[in-house]
N, C-alpha and C positions, 0 to 999 in steps of 0.2 A: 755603662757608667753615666751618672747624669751628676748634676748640681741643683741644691737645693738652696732657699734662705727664707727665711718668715721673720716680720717686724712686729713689733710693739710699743710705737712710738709717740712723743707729746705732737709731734708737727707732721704734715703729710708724709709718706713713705714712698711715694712713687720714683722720688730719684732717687733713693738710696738703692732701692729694691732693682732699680736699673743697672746703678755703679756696681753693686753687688753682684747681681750676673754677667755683666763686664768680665770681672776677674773672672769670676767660675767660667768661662764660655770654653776654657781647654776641656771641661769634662762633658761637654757637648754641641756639638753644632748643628744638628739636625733639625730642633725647635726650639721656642724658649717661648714663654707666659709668663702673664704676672696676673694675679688679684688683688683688690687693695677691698677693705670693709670701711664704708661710711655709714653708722650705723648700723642699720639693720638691712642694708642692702650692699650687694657684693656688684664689682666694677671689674670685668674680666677684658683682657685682650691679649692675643696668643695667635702663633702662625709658626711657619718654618724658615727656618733659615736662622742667621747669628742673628744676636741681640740686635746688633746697631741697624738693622735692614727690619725686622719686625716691628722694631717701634719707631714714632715719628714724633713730631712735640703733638699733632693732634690724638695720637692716641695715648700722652703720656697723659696730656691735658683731663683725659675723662677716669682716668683711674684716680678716680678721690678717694681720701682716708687716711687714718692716721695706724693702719693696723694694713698686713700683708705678707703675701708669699711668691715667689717666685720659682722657677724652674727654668735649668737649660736640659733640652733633652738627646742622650747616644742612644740609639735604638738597640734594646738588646731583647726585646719579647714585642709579640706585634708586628705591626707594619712600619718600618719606615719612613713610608711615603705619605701616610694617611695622616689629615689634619687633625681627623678627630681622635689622634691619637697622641698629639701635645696634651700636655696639661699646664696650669693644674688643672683637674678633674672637679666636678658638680654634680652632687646627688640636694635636693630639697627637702628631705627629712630624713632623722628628725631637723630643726631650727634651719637647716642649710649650712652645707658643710662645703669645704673645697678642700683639695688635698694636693700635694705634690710627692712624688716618693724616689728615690734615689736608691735603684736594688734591683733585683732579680729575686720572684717566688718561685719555688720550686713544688708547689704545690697549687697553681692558681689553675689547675683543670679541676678539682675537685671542688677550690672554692667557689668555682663558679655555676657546679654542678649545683653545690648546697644552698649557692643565693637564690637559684631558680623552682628548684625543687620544695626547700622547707626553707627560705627565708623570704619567699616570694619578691624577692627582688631581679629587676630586669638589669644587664651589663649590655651597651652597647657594640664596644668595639673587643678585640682583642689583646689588651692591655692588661697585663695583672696587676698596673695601680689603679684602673679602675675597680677591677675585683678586692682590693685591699679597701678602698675606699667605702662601699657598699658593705664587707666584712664590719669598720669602725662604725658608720652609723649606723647599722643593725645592732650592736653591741649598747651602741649609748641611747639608741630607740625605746632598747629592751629596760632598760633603767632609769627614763626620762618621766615617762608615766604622764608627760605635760607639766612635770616641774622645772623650776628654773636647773638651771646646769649647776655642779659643783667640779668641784676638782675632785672629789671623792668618785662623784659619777664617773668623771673620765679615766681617771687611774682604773676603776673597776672594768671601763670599758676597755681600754688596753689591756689590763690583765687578761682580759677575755680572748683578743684579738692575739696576744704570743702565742693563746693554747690553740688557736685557731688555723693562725700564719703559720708555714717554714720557708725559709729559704733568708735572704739579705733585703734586708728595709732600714732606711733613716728617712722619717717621714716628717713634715708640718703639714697641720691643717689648720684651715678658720670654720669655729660654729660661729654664726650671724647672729649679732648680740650679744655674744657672752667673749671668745677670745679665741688665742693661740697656742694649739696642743703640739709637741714635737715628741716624739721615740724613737728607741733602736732597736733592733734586733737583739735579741738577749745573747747573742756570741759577739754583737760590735762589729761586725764583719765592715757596715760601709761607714762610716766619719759621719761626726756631727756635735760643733763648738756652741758652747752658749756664752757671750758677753752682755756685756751691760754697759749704759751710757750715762750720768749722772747728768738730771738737767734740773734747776729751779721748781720745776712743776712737777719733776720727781724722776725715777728711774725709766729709762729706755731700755727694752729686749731684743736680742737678735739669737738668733740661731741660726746656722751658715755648715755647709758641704766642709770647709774648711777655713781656717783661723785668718787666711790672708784676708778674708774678707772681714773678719772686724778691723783688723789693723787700716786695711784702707778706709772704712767708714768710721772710723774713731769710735771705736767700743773698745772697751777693757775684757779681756778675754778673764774668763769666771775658770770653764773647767771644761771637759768633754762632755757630750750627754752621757752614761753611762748605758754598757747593755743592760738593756731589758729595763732603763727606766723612763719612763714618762716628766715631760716636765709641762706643765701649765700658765699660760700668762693669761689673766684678764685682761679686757680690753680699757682698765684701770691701771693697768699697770702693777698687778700684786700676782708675785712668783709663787707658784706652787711647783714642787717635785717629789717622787715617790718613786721607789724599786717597786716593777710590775712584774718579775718572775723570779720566783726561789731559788732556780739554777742559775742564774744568766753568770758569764763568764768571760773573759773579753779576751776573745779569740781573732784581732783585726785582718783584714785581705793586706798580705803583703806585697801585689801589685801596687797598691798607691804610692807604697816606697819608691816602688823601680820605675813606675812610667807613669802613672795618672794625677800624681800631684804635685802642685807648683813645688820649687825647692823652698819658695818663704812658708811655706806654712809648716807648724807644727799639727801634727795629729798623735793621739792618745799619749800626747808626752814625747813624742819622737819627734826631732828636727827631720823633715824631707831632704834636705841639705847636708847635715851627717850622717844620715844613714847614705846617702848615695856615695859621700866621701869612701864612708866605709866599705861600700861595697869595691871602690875601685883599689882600696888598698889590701883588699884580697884578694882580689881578681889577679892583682900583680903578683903575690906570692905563686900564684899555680902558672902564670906565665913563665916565670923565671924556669921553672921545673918542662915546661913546655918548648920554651921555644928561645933557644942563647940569646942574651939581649942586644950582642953584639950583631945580632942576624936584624936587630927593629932598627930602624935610621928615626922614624919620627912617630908619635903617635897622633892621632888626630879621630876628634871624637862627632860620629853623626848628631846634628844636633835636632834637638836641643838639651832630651833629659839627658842625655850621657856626658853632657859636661863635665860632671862634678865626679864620676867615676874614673874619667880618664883623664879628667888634670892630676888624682890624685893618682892612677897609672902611671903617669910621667914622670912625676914626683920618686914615687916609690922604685922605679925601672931607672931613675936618673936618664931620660931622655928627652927628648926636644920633644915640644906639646905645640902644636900646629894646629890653627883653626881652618881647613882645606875643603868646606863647602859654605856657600852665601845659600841662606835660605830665601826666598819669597813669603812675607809676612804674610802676604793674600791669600796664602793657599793655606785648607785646614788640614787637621793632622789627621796622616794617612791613614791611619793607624785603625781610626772608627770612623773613616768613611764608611758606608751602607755599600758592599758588590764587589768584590773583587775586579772588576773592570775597571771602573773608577780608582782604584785604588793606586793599581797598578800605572793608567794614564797618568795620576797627578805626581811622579816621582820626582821625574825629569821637569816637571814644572815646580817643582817646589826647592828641589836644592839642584844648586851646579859648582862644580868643585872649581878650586883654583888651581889649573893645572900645572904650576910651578912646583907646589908642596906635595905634587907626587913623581914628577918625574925622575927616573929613573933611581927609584927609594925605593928599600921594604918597608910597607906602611902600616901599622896598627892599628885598623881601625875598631872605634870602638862603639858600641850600641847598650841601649837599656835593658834589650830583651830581642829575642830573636821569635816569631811567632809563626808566621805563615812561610817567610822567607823570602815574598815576594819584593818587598821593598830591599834588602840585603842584596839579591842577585842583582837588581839593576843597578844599586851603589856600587858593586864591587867591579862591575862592566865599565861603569862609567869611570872609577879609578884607574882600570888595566885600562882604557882608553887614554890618557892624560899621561900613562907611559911607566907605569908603577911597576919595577920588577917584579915584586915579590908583594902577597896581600894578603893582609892574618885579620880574623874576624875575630873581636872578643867581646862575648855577652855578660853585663855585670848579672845577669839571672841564669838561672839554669834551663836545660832543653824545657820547653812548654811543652809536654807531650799527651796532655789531657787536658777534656773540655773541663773552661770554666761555668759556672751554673747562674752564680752569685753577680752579676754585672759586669761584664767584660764580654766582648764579642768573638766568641771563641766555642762554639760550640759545638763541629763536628772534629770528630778526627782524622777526618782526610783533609782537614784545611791544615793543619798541623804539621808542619816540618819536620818537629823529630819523632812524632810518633813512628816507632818501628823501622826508623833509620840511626846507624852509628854518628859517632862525630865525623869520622870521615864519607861517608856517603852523604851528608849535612852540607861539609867543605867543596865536595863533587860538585851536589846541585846547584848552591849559590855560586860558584867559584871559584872561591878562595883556596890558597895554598894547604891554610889552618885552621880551624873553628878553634878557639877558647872560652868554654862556656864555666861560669862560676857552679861553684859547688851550692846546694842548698844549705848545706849546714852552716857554710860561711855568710849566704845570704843573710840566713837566721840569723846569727852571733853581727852581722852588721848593722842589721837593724835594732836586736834586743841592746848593744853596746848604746845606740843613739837613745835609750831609752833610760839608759845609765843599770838596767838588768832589771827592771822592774818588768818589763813583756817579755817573754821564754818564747811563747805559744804565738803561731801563725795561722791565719787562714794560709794553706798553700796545697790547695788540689791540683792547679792547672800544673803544677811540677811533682808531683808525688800521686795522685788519684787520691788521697783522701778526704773526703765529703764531708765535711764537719758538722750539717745538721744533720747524717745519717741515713737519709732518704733518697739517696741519687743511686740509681740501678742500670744496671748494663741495659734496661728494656727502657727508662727513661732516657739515657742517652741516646737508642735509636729512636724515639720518637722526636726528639729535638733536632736531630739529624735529617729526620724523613718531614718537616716541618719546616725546615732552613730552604731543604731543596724544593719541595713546592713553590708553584708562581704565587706570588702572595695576590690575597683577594681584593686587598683597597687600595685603590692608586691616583693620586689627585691628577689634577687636570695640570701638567707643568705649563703650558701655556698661558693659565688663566691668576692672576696676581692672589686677586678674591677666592681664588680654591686654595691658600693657603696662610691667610688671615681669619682671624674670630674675635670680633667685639662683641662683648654680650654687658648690658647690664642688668643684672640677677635682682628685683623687686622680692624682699623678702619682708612678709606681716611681722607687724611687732609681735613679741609674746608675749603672752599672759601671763604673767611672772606671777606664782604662789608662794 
């Protein structure tokens, strides 16, 4: 899962495009870049780590322009480690392009087969936004001819790139002189808002991972992108939009409900905030049926995204709602940390419980989702250490028992908890007295309710196995698996500051507009 945002704006962009990834930074911590376009030359700088440690005011200082995009990046294809594997990404023709993408392809062997073989294009790294990237400007190459750009061209050249692409993409790019292109995947799978800013000199464009990000930079939120359409902004400021595929269908990843996005934002029309509500108000229904209430003394919920599901736990259980661990702001969320090593170390750094609100209680604790289980087992040690009789687990999601494809770090099934385990061999291995895991169906009904019934339809493979572009096979999953476990091949220098920053400024010719 990554975050994306692209501007088109009357006054430079460079601190909006910062304040911007600010917010977005829960959907990644690994990297983050920004490009800004001055003219006909692009202003890149990008490194690893969180926003506030990549950039400095000297390197806010050289990204001029009033046009841009940004990126935070969770490693979920590729290398981790490798610099050259932030973006945004830079291909020079045709005009000069940069791209940022927010997704997972599930077909980026092939396309990378086809840029080398018959699009004669070279991919540096292991990245399938690089390979998505090379896909788009092959596309608008093939239809540019050395004429100025239109919005017709681009809509064509994304038509081209849906029948091309599979798998989950919300992308922005800058072509160099002309403007800012943004798309979705024709099922909607990853989030992408479009507002607008009214100024004197005329309208300002943003397109943004998620809505909290106009709200902080004072844009008026327009609509969603739609799947499968393109939307265009000149570097003038004049909106173009078009539906780029016949079927598209908005079928969104219902993970962003439960754990990847902030609670302020809205996506496809769903409050992140009432759908979590709802999730915890049926989570209680199957508790009650689970576990006598008079057996829960308190309930208290791992933070942070399981706030909202188990205040309204409490609520609905009529029990005391206890907040019984202080988190460490410092520390990222564990969740997409890169290694299960690391993940597992940074637990006990990151929350410590107050050991009054458990002793000698039965405690309800509650979480967003249960995944690997490793983080679960050490909360529930650390509870029964602080003196807690009795320790009930309840997941506002259902078991994860299949890889996810589409951007989420989840990809073999021996990392997998419930794969091929009950609930009670679940309860064994973390600890716990009890697992209460939600039902899918209620999942569904709690987020299609926050929608007021306008979404039925989920993405929701990692709890069901089904593939919703249709192209994930038992033989693809073992190669992702036998791909996880290899030692990966690019590994920066951790010692060295400059093996994980990249200032480039990109000199692109004017065009010869016809």
């Amino acid at each position: 899962m990554c975050g994306i945002v692209g501007l088109v704006a009357k006054t430079p962009v460079n601190q909006m495009l910062y304040d911007g990834l600010l917010v977005l930074q829960h959907r990644g911590q690994d990297a983050a870049g920004i490009v800004t376009a001055e003219g006909p030359m692009f202003h890149m700088h990008k490194g690893q780590g969180l926003v506030r440690d990549v950039f400095r005011t000297r390197n806010m200082r050289s990204l001029l322009g009033n046009a841009g995009i940004g990126h935070v990046r969770y490693p979920t294809a590729g290398s981790a480690s490798s610099l050259a594997e932030s973006q945004p990404f830079y291909v020079n023709s045709p005009f000069g392009i940069v791209l940022a993408h927010n997704g997972n392809l599930t077909n980026d062997k092939q396309l990378k087969d086809e840029m080398y073989r018959t699009d004669l294009r070279h991919i540096n790294t292991n990245s399938d936004s690089e390979a998505l990237l090379n896909v788009l400007a092959h596309e608008l190459s093939k239809r540019t001819n050395g004429l100025a750009l239109t919005p017709e061209i681009v809509f064509d050249a994304v038509t081209a790139v849906h029948q091309r692409v599979r798998g989950a993409y919300a992308v922005v790019a800058l072509v160099a002189g002309f403007g800012l292109i943004a798309f979705r995947d024709p099922y909607g799978i990853r989030p992408l808002s479009l507002g607008v800013h009214e100024t004197a000199e005329g309208p300002e464009y943003i397109v943004a991972s998620e809505s909290v990000v106009l709200d902080t930079l004072g844009f008026k939120f327009m609509r969603d992108v739609a799947p499968g359409e393109a939307v265009y902004v000149s570097f003038d400021g004049k909106l173009s939009s078009r539906q780029c595929h016949p079927h598209a269908k908005l079928v969104p990843c219902i993970f962003e409900h439960v754990y990847f996005a902030r609670p302020d934002s809205v996506i496809d029309g769903i409050s992140v905030h009432e759908a979590r509500l709802n999730m915890g108000m049926r989570l209680a229904d199957k508790v009650r049926g689970m576990v006598p209430a008079l057996d829960i003394d308190v309930v208290i919920p791992i933070p942070d995204t399981s706030r909202d599901a188990a205040l309204e736990m409490a609520n609905e259980l009529k029990l005391p709602y206890r907040e019984g661990f202080i988190k460490n702001r410092y520390i990222g969320r564990t969740f997409i940390m890169p290694g299960q090593a690391s993940r597992k170390k940074s637990v006990r750094q990151k929350l410590n419980p107050i050991a009054v609100e458990f002793r000698g209680k039965n405690v309800l604790l509650v979480d967003d989702s249960i995944v690997r289980g490793t983080t679960s087992k050490e909360i529930v040690q650390m509870v029964r250490d602080c003196g807690a009789k009795k320790v009930y687990l309840a997941s506002a999601a259902p078991p994860v028992k299949f890889p996810h494809v589409y951007g989420i770090d989840m990809p073999t099934r021996a990392e997998l908890i419930a794969t091929g385990r009950t609930d009670e061999q679940i309860a064994e291995e973390i600890g716990a007295d009890a697992i209460i895991y939600q039902e899918l169906s209620a999942l569904i009904e709690a987020c299609s309710d926050a929608s007021g019934g306008k979404i039925t339809e989920f993405e929701t493979s990692c709890f069901d196995g089904n593939y919703i572009t249709g192209d994930i096979t038992d033989a693809y999953l073992d190669e992702l698996e036998a791909k996880r476990l290899s030692p990966l091949s690019a590994k920066s220098k951790e010692g060295d500051p400059d093996s994980r920053l990249l200032d480039l400024n990109i000199g692109v010719a004017e065009q010869n507009l016809i």
